[in-house]
C-alpha positions as a Markdown table, in Angstrom:
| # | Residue | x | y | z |
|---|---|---|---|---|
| 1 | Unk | 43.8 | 10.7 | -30.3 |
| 2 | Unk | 45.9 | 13.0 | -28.1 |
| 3 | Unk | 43.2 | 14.2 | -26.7 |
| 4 | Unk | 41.7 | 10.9 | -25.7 |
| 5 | Unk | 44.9 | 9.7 | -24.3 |
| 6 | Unk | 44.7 | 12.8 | -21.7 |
| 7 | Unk | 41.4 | 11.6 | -20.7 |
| 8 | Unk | 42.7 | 8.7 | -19.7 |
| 9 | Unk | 45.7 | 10.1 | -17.5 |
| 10 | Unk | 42.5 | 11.1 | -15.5 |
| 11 | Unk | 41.3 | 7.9 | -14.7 |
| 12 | Unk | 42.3 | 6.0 | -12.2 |
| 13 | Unk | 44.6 | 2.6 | -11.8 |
| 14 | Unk | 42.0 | 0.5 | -11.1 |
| 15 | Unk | 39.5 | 2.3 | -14.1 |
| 16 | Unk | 43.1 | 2.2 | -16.6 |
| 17 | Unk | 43.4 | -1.4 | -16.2 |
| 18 | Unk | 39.4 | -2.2 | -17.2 |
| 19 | Unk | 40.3 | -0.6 | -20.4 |
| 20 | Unk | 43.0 | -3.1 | -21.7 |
| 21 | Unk | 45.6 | -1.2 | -23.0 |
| 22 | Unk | 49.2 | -2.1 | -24.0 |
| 23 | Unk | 51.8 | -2.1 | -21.3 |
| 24 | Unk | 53.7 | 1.1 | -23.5 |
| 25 | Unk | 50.6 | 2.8 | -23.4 |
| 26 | Unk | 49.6 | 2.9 | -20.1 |
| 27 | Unk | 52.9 | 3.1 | -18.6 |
| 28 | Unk | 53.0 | 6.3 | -20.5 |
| 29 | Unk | 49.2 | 7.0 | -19.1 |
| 30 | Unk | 50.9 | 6.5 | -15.6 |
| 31 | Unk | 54.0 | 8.4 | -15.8 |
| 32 | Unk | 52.1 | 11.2 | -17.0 |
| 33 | Unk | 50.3 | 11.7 | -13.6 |
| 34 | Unk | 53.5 | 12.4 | -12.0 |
| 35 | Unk | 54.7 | 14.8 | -14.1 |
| 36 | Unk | 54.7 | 18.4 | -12.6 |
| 37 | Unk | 56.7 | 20.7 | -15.4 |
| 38 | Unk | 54.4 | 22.1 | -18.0 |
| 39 | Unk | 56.6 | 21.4 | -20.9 |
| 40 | Unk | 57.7 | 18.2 | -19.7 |
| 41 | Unk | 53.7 | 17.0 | -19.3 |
| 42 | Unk | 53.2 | 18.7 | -22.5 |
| 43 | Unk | 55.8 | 16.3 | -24.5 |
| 44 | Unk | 54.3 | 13.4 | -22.3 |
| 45 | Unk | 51.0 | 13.9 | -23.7 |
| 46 | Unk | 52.2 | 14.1 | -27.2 |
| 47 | Unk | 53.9 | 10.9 | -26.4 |
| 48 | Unk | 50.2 | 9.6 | -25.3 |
| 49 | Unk | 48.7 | 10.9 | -28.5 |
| 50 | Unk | 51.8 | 8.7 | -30.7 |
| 51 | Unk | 51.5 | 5.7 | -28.8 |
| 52 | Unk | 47.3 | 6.3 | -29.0 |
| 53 | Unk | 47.4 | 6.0 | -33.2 |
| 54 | Unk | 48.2 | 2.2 | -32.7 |
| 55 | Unk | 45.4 | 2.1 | -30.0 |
| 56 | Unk | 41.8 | 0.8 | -31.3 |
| 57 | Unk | 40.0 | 4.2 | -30.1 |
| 58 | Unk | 36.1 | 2.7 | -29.6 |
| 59 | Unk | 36.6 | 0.3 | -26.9 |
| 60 | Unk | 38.5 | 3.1 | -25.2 |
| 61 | Unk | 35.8 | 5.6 | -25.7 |
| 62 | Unk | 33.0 | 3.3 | -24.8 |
| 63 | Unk | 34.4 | 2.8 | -21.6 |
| 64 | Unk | 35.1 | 6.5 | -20.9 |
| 65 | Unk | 31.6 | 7.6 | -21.8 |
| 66 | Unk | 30.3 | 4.5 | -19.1 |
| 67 | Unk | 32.5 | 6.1 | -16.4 |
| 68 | Unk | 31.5 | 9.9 | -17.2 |
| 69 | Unk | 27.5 | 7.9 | -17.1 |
| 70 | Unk | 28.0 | 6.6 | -13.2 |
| 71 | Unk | 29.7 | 9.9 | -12.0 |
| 72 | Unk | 26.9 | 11.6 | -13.2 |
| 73 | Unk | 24.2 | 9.0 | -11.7 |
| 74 | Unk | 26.8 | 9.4 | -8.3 |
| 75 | Unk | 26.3 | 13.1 | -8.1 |
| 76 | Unk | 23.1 | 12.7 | -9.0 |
| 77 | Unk | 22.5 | 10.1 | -5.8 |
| 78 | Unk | 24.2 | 12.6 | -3.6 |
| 79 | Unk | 22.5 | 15.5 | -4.5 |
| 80 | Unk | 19.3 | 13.7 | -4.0 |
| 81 | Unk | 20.3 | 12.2 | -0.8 |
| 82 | Unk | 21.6 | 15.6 | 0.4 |
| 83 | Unk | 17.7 | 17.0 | -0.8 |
| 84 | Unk | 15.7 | 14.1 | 1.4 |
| 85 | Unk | 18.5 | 14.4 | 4.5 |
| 86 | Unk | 17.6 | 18.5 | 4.7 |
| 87 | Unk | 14.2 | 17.9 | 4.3 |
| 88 | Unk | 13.8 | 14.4 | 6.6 |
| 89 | Unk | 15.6 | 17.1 | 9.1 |
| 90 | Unk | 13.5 | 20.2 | 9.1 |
| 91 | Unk | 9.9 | 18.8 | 7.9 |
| 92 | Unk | 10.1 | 15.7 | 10.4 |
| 93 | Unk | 6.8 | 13.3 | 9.6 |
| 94 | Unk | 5.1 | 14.4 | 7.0 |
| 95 | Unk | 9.2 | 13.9 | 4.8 |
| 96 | Unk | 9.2 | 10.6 | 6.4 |
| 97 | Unk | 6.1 | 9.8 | 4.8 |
| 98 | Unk | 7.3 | 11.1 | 1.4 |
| 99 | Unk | 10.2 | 9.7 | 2.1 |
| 100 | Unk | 9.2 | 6.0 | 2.7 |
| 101 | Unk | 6.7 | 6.2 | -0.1 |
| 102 | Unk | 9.4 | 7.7 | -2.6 |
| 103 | Unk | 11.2 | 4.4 | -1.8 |
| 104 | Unk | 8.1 | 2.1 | -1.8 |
| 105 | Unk | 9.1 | 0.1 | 1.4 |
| 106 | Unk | 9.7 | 0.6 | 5.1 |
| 107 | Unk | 13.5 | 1.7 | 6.1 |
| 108 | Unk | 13.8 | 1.3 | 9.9 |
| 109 | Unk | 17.3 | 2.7 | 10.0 |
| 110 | Unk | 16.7 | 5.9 | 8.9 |
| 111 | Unk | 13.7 | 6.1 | 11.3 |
| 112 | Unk | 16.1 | 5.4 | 14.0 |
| 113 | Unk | 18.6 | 7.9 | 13.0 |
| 114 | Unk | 15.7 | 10.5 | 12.7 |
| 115 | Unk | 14.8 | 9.7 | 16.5 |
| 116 | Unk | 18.6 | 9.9 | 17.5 |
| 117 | Unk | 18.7 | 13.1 | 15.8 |
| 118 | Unk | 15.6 | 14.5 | 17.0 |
| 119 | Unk | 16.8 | 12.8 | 20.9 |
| 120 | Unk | 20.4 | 14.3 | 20.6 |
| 121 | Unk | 21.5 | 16.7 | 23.5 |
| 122 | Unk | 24.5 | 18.4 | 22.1 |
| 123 | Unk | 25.3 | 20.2 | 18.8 |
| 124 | Unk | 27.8 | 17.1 | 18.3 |
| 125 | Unk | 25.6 | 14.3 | 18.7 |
| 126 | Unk | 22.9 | 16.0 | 16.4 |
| 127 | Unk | 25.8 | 16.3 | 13.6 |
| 128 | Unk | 26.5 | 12.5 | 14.1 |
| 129 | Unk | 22.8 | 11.5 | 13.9 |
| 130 | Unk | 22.4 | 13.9 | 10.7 |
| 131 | Unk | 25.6 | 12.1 | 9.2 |
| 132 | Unk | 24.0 | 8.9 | 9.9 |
| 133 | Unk | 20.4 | 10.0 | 8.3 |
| 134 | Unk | 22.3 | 11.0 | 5.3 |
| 135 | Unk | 24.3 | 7.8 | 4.8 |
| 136 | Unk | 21.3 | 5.7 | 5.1 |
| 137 | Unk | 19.4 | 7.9 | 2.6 |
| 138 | Unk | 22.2 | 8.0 | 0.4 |
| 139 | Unk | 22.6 | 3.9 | 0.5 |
| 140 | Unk | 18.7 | 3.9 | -0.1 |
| 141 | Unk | 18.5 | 6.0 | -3.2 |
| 142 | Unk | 21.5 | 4.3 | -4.6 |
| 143 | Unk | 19.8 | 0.4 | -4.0 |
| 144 | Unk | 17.1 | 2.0 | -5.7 |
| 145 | Unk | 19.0 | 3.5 | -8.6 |
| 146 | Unk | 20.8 | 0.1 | -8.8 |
| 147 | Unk | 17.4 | -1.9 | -8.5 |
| 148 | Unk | 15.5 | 0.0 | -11.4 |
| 149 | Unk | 19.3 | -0.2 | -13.7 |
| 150 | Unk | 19.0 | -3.9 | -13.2 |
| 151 | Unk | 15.3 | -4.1 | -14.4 |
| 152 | Unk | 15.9 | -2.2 | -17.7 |
C-alpha cells in the first residue's frame, strides 16, 4: 500500500483530486511533495502507506494505470510527430504525400507551414516555420489518435 501511496505523491493536483481520496490522505499525498529531508520524506511515506490500509486500493489503481496509458499514447504522439516533422522537412513532396495519406484528409496548415519553411530567409524564421510544422503535425496525429479511441 505504501508503495501505491508514493505513486500518488507523483501525480499531480489536478490528477489527485480525480481519484477521490479522503481529505487525511491526500493532505498527506500533498505535504509529501514538499518535503526535502530524506528521513523526514521517508516517515511521510510510511505515513502514506498507514493512512493507504483504510484506502479501497482498486479504484486508486485503475486510475493510475489510465494515466501511465495516456503518457505513454503522449510520448507516443510526440515521437511520431517529431518522425513526420524531420521527414515533412528533409523529403519535401513525396512526405507530404505520405503524410496526407497517413492522415486520410487534406491539412492546409501544415502545407502552409511547409511553404513558410521552405520561403524562410534566416536561420530564425526557418526554426519558427519548423516549430509551426511540428505543432500542426503533432495536433493531427493526436485528433487522429483521439478519433480512432472514440470509435473503439
Amino acid at each position: 500500500m505504501q508503495k501505491l501511496g508514493e505513486q500518488l505523491i507523483e501525480l499531480t493536483d489536478e490528477q489527485l483530486n480525480g481519484i477521490g481520496l479522503d481529505d487525511q490522505l491526500r493532505d498527506a499525498i500533498i505535504r509529501a511533495r514538499s518535503i526535502k529531508a530524506h528521513g523526514a520524506l521517508r516517515r511521510q511515506k510510511q505515513l502514506i502507506g498507514k493512512l493507504m490500509r483504510k484506502a479501497d486500493p482498486e479504484p486508486i489503481r485503475r486510475t493510475l494505470d489510465a494515466l501511465q496509458r495516456d503518457n505513454r499514447v503522449a510520448r507516443r504522439i510526440f515521437h511520431d510527430a517529431e518522425l513526420w516533422r524531420n521527414r515533412l522537412l528533409d523529403e519535401g513532396d513525396d512526405a507530404l504525400a505520405d503524410y496526407l495519406q497517413f492522415l486520410g484528409h487534406e491539412d492546409t496548415s501544415v502545407t502552409e507551414s511547409l511553404q513558410a519553411h521552405h520561403r524562410a530567409g534566416s536561420d530564425k524564421s526557418r526554426k519558427t516555420a519548423a516549430r509551426q510544422v511540428f505543432r500542426h503535425v503533432h495536433d493531427d496525429i493526436e485528433r487522429k489518435v483521439q478519433k480512432e479511441a472514440d470509435s473503439i
